[in-house]
N, C-alpha and C positions, 0 to 999 in steps of 0.2 A: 781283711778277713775278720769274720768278728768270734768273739770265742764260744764256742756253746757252753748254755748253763747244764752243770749236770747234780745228779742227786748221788750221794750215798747209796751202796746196797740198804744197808740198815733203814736210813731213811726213806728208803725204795719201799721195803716190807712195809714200815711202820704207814706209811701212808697207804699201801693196796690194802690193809686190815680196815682203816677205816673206811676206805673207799665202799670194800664189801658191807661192813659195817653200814654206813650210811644208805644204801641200795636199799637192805634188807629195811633199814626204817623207813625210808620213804617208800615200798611198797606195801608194807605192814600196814601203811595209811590210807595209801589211794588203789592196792589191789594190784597184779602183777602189769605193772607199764612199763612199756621202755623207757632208760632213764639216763640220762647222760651224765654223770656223776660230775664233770666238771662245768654244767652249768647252775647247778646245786649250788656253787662259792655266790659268796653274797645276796642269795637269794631268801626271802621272809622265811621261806621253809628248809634252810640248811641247816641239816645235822649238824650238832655242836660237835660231835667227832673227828668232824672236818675243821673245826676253828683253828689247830694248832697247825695247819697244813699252808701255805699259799696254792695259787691256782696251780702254777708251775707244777708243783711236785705232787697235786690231783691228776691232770693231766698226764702227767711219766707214770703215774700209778695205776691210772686209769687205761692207758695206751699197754702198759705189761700185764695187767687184766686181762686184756680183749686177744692179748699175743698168747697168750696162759691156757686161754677159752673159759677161763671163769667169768665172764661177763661176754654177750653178744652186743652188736652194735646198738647203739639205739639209733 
């Protein structure tokens, strides 16, 4: 059985803040699109907000977003 990775609360917020964060930039840019936040990691146009993050805990942040209803799917 392999053990799941898990994130901090703390950790949890501090990543959904840029998550949101990063949304609101990349639609500031390209105009209201759906946007999958965790495919934003390593892409030309990700938000520096996300650099302190790994994918992993975009994703946990991303996924308690959409649980939240502050983000819809994209």
């Amino acid at each position: 059985m392999k053990k799941q990775e898990q994130i901090s609360p703390d950790r949890l917020v501090d990543a959904a803040t840029a998550v949101l964060a990063a949304v609101a930039e990349v639609r500031e840019e390209l105009g209201d699109v759906a946007i999958n936040p965790t495919e934003l990691m390593g892409a030309p146009n990700q938000p520096r907000c996300l650099c302190e993050f790994t994918r992993f805990e975009v994703d946990e942040a991303t996924a308690f977003l959409l649980r939240m209803g502050y983000l819809e799917r994209a």
